[in-house]
Backbone bond lengths (Angstrom), bond angles and torsions (degrees), N, CA, C in turn:
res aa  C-N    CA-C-N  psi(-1)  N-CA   C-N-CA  omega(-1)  CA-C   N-CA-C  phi
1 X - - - 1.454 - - 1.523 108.55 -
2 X 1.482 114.06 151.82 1.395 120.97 -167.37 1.479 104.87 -152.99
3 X 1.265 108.25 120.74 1.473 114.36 -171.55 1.349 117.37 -138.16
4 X 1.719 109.13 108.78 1.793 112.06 -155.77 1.635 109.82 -89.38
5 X 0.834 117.63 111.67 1.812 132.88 -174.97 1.407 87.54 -99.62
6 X 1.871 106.76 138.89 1.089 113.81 -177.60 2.186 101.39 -142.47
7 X 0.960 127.74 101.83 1.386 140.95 173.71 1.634 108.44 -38.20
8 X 1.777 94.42 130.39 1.696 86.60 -161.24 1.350 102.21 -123.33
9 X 1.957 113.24 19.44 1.464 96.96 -176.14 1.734 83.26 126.06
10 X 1.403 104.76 176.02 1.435 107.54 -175.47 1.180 133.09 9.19
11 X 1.368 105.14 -123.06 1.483 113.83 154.44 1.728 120.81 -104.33
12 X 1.005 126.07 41.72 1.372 148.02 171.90 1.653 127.92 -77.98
13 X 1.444 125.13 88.77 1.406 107.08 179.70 1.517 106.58 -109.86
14 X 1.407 114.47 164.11 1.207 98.90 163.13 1.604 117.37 -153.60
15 X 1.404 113.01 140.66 1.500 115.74 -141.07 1.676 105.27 -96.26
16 X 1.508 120.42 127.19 1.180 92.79 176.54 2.138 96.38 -105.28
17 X 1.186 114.91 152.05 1.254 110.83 -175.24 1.382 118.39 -97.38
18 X 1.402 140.22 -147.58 1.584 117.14 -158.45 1.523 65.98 -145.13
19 X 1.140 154.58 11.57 1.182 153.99 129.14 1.442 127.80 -66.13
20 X 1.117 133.82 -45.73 1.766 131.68 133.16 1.781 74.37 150.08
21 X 1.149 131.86 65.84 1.507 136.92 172.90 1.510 115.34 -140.24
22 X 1.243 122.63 113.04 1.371 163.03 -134.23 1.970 93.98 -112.20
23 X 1.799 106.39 106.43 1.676 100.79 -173.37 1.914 73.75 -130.33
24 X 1.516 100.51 150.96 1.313 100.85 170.15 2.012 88.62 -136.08
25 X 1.170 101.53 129.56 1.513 111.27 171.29 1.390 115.28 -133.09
26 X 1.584 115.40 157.29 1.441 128.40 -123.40 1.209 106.98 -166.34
27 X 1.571 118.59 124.76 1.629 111.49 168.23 1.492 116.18 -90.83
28 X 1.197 100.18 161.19 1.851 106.06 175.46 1.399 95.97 -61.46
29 X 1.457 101.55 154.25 1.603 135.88 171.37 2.017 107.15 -45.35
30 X 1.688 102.16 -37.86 1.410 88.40 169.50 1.090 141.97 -53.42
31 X 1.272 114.32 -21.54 1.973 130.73 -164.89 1.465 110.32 -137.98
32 X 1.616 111.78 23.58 1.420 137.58 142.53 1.824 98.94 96.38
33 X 1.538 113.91 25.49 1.696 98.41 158.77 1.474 109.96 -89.78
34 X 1.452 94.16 -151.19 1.386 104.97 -164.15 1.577 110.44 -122.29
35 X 1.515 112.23 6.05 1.381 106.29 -143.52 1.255 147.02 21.43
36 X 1.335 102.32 62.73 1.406 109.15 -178.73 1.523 138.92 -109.78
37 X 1.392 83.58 17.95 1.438 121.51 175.52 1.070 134.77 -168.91
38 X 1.784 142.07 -170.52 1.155 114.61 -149.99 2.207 89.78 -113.83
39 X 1.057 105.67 158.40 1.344 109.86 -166.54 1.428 102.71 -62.70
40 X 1.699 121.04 179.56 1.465 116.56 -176.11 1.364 100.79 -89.02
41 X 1.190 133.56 -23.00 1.536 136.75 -171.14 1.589 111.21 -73.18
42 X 1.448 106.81 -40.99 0.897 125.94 170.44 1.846 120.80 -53.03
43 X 0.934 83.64 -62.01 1.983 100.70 165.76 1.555 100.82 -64.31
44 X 0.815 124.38 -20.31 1.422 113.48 -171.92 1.735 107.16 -86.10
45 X 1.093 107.32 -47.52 1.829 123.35 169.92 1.341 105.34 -63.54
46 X 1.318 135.03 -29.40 1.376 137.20 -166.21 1.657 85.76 -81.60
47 X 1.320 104.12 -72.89 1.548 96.15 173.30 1.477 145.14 -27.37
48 X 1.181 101.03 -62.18 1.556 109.87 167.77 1.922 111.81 -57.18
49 X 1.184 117.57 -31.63 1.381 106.64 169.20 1.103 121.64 -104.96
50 X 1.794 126.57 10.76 1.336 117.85 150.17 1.597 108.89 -78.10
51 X 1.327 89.01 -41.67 1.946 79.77 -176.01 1.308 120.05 -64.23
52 X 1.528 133.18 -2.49 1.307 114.32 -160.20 1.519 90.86 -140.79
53 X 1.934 109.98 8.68 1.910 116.44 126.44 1.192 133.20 -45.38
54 X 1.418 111.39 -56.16 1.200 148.33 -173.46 1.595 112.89 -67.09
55 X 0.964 120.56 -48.94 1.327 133.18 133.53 1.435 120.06 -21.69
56 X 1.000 120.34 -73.22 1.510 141.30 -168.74 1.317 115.48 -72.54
57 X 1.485 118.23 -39.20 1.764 107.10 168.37 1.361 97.51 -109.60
58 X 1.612 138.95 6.08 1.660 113.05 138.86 1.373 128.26 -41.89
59 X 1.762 91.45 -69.54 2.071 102.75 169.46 1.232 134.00 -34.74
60 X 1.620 114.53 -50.08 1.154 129.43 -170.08 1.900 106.95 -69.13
61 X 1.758 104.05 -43.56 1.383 101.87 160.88 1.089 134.91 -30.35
62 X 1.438 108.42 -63.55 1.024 152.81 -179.67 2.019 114.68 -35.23
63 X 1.191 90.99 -53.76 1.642 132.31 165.14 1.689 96.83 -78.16
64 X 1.128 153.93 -13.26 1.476 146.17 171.39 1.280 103.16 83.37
65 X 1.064 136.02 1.22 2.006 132.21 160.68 1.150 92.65 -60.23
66 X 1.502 90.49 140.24 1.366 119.57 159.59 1.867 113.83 -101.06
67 X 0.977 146.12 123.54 1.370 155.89 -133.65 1.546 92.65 -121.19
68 X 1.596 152.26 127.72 1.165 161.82 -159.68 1.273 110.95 -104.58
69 X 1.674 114.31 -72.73 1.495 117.26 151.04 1.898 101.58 -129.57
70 X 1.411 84.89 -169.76 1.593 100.92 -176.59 1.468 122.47 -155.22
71 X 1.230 134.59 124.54 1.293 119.75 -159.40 1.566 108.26 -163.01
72 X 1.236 132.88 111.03 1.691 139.29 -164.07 1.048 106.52 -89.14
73 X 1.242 129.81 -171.41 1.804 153.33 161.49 1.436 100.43 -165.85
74 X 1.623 113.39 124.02 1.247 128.54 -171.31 1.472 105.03 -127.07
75 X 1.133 112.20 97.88 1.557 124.38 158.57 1.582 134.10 -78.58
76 X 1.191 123.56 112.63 1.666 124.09 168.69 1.265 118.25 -103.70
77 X 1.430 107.78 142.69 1.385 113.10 -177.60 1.499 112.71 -101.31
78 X 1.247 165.04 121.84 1.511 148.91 -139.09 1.718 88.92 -121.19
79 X 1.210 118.15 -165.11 1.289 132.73 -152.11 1.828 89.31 -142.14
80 X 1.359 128.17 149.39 1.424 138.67 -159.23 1.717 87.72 -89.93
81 X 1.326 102.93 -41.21 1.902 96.44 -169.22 1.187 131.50 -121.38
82 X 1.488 119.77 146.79 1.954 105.05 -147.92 1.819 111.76 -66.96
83 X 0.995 106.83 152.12 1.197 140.45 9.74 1.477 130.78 -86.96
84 X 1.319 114.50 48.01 1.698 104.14 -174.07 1.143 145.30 34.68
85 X 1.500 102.37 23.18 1.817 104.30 -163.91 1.677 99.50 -68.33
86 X 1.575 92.13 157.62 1.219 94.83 -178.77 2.013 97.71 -66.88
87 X 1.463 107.37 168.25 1.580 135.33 -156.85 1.672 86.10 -130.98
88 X 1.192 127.82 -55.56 1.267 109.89 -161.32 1.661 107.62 -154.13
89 X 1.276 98.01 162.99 1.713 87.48 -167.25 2.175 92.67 -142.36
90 X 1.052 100.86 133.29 1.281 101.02 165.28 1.453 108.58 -128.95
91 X 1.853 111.30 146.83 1.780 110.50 -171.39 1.798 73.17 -124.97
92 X 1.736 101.87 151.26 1.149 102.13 174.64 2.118 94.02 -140.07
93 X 1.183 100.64 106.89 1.687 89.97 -165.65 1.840 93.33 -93.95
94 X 0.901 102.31 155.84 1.650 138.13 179.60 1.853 107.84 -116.15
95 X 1.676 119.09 101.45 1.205 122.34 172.07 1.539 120.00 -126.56
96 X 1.079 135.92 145.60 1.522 148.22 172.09 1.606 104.45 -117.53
97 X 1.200 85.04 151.57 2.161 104.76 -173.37 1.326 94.97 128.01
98 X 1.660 86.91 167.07 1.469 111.02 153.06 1.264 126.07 -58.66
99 X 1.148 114.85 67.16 1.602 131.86 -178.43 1.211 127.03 -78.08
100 X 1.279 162.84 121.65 1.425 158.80 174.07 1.596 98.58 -86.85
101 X 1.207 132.11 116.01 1.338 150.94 -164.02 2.159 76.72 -57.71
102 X 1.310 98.46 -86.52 1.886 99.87 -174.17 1.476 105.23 -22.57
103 X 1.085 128.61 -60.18 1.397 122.77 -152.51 2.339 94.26 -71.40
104 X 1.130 87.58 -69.00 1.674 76.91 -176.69 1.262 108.42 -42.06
105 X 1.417 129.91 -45.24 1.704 118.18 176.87 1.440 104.66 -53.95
106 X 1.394 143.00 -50.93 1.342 128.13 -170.73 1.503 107.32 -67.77
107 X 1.438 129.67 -26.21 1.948 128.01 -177.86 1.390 103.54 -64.59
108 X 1.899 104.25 -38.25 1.866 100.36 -165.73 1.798 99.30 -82.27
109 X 1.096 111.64 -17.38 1.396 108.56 162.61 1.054 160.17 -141.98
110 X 1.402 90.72 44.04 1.924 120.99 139.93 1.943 117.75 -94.02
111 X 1.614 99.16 -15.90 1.190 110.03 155.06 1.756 118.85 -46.44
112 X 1.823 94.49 -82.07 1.188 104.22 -167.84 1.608 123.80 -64.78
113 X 0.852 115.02 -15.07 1.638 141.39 -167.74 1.222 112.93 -113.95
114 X 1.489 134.20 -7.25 1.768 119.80 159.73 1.288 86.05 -157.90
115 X 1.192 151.25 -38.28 1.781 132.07 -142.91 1.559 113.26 -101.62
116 X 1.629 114.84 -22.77 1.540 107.42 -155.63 1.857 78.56 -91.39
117 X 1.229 107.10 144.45 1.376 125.48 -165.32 2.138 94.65 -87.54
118 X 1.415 94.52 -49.34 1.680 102.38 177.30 0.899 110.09 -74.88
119 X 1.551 151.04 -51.86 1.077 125.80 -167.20 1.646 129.01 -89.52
120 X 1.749 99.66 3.64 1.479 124.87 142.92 1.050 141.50 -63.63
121 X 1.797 104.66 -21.58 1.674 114.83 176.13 1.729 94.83 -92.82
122 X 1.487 124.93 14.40 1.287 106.18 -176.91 1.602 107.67 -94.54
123 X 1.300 118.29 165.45 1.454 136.67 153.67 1.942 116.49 -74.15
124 X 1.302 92.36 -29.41 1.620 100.21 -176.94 1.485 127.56 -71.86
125 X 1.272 127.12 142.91 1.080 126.73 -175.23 1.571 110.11 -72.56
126 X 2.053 106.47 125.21 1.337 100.13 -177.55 1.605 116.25 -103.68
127 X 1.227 129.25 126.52 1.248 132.18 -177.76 1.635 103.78 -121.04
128 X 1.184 107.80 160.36 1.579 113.78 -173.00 1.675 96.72 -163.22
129 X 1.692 96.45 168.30 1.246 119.19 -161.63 1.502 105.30 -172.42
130 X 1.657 119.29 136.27 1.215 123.49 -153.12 1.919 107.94 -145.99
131 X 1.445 97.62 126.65 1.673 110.49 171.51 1.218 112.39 -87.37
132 X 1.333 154.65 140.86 1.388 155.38 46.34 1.372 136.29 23.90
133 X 0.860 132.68 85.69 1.879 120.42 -175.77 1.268 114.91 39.82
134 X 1.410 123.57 22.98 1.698 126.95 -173.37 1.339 114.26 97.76
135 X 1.625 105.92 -23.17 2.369 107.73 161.57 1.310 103.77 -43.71
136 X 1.608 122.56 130.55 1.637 103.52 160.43 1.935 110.75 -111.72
137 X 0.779 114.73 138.41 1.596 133.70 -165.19 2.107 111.68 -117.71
138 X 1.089 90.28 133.21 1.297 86.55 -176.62 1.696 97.24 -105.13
139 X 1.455 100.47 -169.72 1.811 91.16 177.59 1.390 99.40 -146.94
């Protein structure tokens, strides 16, 4: 994979993807961007819990559920000294349907534990936690 980032001035990049999708990211006004986009850390957490969505209503397909809605909260924990990598990562997914509490616990973790490609390239510790029709379940 090859992905051409091209500098647009300040702190301004903007990504073109090998998919033909157009990301422009941006630091806050404190450390001289413009905010004009969303930070790289930021994209980086977005990432790891789209991919290991994607994950999650493949499997479950996969399994013949049908999924109602779907909706995450992705928390990182950073490290005090640079490089700031994230230290820890928690995914907390939110699902509706005819769900079997077991079966979504085994999608979010074959997700988190062999399939999500990003949150496999991390150093950070991955923990997760999962809703049901409003049940909350840990794993």
């Amino acid at each position: 994979m090859k992905i051409d980032i091209q500098w647009q001035g300040k702190m301004e990049f903007k990504t073109d993807t090998p998919s033909g999708h157009h990301i422009t990211m941006d630091a806050s006004a404190e450390v001289g961007g413009e905010n004009l986009g969303p930070r790289p850390t930021e994209m980086l957490l977005s990432a790891v819990g789209t991919c290991s969505g994607i994950d999650i209503v493949d499997i479950l397909a996969k399994m013949r559920l049908e999924v109602q809605s779907f909706s995450m909260e992705v928390s990182g924990e950073r490290a005090d000294e640079f490089p700031k990598k994230f230290t820890d990562v928690h995914m907390h997914y939110r699902l509706t349907g005819d769900l079997p509490a077991e079966k979504v616990r085994r999608a979010v973790q074959l997700s988190v534990e062999k399939y999500c490609t990003v949150s496999n390239s991390l150093s950070a510790r991955i923990t997760a936690s999962f809703e049901v029709n409003g049940e909350r379940f840990n794993i």
